[in-house]
OpenMM code with the backbone's topology and positions (N, CA, C; nanometers):
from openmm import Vec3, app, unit

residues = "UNK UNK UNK UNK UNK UNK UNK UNK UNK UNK UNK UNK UNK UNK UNK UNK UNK UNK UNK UNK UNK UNK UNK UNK UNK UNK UNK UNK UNK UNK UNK UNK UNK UNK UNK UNK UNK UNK UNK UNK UNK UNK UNK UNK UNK UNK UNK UNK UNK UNK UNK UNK UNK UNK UNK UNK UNK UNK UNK UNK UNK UNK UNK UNK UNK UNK UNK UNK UNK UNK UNK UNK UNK UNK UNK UNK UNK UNK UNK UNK".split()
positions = [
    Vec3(11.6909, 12.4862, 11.8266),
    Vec3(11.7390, 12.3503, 11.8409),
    Vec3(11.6231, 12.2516, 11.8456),
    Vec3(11.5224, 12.2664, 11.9459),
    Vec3(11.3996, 12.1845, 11.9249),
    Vec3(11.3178, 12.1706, 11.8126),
    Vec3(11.3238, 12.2722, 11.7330),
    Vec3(11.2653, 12.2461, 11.6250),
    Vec3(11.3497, 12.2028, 11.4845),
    Vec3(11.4754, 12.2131, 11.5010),
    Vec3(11.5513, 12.1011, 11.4358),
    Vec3(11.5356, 11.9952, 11.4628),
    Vec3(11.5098, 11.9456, 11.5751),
    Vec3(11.5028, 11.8009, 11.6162),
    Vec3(11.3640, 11.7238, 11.5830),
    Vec3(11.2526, 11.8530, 11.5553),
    Vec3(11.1383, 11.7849, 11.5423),
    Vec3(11.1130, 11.7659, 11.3931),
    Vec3(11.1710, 11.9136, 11.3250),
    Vec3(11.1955, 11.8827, 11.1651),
    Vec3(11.2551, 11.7304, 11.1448),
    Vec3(11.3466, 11.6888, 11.1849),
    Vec3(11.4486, 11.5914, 11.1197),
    Vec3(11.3565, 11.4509, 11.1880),
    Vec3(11.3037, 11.4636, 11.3291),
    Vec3(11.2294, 11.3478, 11.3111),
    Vec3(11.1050, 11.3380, 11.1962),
    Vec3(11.0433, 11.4517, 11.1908),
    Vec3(10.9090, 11.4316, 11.0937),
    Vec3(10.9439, 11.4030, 10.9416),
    Vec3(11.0948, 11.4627, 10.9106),
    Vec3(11.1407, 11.3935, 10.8049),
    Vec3(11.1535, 11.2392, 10.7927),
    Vec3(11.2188, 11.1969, 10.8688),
    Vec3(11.2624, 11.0619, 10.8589),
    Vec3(11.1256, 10.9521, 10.9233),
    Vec3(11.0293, 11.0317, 10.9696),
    Vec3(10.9040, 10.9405, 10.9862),
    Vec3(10.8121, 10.9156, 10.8328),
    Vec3(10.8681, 11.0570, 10.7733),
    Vec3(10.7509, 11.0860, 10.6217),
    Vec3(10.8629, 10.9838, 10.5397),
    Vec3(10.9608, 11.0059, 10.5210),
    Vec3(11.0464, 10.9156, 10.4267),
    Vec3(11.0342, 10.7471, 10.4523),
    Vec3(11.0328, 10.7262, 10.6202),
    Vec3(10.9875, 10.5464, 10.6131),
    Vec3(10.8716, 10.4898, 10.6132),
    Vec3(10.7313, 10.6138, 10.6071),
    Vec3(10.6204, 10.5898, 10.5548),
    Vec3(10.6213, 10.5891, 10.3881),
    Vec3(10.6667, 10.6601, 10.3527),
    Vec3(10.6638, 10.6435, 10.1571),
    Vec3(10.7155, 10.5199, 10.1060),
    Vec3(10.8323, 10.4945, 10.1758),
    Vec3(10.9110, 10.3836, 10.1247),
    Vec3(10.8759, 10.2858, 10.1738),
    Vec3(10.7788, 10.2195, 10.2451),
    Vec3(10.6972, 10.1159, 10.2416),
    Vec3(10.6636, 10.0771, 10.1099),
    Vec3(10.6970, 9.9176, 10.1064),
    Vec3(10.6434, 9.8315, 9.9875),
    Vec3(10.4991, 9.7627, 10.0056),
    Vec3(10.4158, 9.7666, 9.9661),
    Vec3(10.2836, 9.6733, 9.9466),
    Vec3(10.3319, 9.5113, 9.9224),
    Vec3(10.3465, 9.4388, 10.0212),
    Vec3(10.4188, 9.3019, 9.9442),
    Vec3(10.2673, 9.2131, 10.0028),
    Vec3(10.1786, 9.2434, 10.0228),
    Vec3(10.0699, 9.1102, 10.0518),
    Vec3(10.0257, 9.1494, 9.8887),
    Vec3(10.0044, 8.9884, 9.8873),
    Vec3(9.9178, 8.9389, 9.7531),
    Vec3(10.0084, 8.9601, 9.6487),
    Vec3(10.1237, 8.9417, 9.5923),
    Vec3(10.1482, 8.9919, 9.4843),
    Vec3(10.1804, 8.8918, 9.3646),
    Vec3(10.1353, 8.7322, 9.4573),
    Vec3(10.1600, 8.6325, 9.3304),
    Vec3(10.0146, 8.5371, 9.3405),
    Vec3(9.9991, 8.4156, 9.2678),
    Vec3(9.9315, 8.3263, 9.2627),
    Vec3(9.9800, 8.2196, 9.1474),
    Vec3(9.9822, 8.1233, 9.2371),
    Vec3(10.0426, 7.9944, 9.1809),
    Vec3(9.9113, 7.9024, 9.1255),
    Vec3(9.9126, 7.8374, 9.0282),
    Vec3(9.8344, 7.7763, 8.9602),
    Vec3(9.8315, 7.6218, 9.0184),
    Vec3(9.7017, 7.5664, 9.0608),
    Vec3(9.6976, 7.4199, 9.0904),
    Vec3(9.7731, 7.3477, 9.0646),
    Vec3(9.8248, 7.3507, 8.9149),
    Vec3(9.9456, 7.2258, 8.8678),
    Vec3(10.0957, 7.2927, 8.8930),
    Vec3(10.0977, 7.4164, 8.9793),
    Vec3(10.2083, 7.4659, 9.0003),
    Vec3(10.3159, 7.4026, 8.9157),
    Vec3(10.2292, 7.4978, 8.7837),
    Vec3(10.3340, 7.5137, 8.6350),
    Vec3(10.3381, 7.6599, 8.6328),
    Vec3(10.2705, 7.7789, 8.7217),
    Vec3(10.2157, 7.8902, 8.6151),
    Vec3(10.2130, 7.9492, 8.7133),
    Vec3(10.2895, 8.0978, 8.7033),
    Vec3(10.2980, 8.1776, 8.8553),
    Vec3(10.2151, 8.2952, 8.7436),
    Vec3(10.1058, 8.3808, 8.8333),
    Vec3(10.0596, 8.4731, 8.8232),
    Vec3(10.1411, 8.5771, 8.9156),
    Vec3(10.2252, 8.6861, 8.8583),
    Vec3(10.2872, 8.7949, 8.9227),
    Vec3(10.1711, 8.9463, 8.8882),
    Vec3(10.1877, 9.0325, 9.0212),
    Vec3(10.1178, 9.1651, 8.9946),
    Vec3(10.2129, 9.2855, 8.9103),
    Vec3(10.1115, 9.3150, 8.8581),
    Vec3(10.2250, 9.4696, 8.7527),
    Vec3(10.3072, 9.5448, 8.8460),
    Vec3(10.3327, 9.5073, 8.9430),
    Vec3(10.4614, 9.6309, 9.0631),
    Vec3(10.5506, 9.6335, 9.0636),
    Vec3(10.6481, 9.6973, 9.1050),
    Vec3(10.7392, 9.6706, 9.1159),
    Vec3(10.7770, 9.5563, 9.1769),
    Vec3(10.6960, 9.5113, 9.2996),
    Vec3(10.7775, 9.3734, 9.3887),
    Vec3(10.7323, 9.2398, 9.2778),
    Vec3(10.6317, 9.2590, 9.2279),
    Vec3(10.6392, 9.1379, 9.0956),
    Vec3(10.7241, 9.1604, 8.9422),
    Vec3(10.7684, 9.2373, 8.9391),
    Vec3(10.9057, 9.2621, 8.8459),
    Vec3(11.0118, 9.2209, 8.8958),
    Vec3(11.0014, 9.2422, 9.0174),
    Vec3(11.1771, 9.2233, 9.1326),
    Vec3(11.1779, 9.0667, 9.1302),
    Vec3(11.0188, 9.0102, 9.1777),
    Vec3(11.0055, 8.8391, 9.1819),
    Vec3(11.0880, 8.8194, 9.0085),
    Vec3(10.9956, 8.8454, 8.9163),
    Vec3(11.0502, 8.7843, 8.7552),
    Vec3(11.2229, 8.7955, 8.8135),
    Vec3(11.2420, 8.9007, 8.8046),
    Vec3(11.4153, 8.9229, 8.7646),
    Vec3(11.4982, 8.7621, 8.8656),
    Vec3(11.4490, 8.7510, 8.9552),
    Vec3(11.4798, 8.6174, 9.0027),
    Vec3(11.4887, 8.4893, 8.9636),
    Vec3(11.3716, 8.4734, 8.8807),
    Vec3(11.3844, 8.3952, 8.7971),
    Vec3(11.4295, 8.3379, 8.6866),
    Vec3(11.5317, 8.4728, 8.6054),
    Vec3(11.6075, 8.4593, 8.5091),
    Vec3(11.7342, 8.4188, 8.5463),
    Vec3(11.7443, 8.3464, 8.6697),
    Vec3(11.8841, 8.2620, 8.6836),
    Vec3(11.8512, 8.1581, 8.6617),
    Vec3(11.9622, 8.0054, 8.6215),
    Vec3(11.9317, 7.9359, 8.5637),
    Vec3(11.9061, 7.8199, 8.6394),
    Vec3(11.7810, 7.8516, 8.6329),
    Vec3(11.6659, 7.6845, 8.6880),
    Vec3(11.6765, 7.5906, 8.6581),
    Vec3(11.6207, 7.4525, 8.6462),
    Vec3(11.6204, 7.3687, 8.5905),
    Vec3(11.4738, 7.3379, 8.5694),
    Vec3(11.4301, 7.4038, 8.6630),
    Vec3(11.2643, 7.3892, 8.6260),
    Vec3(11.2020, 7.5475, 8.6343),
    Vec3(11.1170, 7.5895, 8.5926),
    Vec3(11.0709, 7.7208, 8.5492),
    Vec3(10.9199, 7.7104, 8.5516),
    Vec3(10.8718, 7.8218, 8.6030),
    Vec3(10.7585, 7.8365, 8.6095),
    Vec3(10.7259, 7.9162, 8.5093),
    Vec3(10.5577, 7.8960, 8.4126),
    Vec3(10.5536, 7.9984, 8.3226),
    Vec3(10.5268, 8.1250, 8.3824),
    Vec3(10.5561, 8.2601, 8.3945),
    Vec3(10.5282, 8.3817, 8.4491),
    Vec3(10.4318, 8.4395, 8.3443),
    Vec3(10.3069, 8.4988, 8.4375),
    Vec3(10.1798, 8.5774, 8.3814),
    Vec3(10.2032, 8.6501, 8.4444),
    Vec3(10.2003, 8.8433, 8.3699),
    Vec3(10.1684, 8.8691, 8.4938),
    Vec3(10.0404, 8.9546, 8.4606),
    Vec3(9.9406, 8.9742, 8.5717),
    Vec3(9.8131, 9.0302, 8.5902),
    Vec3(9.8099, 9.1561, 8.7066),
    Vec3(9.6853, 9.2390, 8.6176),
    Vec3(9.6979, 9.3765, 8.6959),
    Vec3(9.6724, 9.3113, 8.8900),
    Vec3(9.7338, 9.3534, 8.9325),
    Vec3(9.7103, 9.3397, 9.1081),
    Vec3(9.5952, 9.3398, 9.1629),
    Vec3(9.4808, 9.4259, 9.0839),
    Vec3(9.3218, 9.3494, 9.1596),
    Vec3(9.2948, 9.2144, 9.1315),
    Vec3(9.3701, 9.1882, 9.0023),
    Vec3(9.2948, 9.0312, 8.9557),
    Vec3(9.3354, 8.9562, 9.0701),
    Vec3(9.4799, 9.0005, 9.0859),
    Vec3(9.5586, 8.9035, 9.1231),
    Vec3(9.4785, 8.8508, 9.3294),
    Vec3(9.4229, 9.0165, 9.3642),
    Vec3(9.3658, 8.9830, 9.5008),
    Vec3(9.2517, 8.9388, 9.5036),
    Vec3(9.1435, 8.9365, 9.3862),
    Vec3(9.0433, 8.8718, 9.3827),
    Vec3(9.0797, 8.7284, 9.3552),
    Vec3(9.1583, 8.6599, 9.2706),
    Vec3(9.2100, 8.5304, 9.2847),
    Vec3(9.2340, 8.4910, 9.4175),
    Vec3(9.3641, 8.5543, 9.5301),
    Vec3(9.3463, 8.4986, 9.6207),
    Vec3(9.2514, 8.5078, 9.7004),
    Vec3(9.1399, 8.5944, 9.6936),
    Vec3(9.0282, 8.5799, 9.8194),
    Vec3(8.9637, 8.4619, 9.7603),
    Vec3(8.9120, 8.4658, 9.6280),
    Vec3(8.8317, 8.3273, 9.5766),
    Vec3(8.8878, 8.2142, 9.6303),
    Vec3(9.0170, 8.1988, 9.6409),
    Vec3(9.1130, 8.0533, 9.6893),
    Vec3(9.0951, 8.0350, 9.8165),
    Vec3(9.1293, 8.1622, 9.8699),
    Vec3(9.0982, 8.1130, 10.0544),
    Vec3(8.9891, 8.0963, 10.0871),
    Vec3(8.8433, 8.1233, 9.9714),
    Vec3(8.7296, 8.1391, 10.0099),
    Vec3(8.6712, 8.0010, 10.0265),
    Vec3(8.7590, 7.9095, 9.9214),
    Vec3(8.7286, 7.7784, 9.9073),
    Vec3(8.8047, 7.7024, 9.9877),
    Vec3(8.9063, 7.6707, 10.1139),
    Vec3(8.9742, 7.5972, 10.1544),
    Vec3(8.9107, 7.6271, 10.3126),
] * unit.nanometer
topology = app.Topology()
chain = topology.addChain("A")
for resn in residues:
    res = topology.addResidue(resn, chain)
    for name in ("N", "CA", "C"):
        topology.addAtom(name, app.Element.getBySymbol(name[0]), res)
């Protein structure tokens, strides 16, 4: 019995460690906030699909591999 109980917790500790999403950094907005930079992941695919409802204003979507995208924001915060 105890070691059912410890199996099924170490399961369900390993399953809500995997399924963690990476969501810091995954966009960058352009000065004239015309132009969203999204990362290749899934959570910047999930952002696009949002955007194909109908706006009235639209941002152009880039999207860039996810280092660019965290070296952009350190350069930005580096300057403010």
């Amino acid at each position: 019995m105890k070691k059912t109980i410890v199996l099924l917790g170490c399961l369900f500790i390993t399953q809500s460690y995997f399924s963690q999403v990476d969501t810091s950094r995954v966009s960058v907005i352009s000065e004239k906030r015309d132009t969203l930079f999204l990362a290749q992941t899934q959570l910047g695919y999930s952002i696009y699909k949002l955007w194909e409802y109908n706006y009235t204003v639209k941002p152009l979507i880039i999207f860039k591999p996810k280092e660019w995208i965290v070296r952009e924001y350190d350069k930005r915060s580096k300057l403010n």
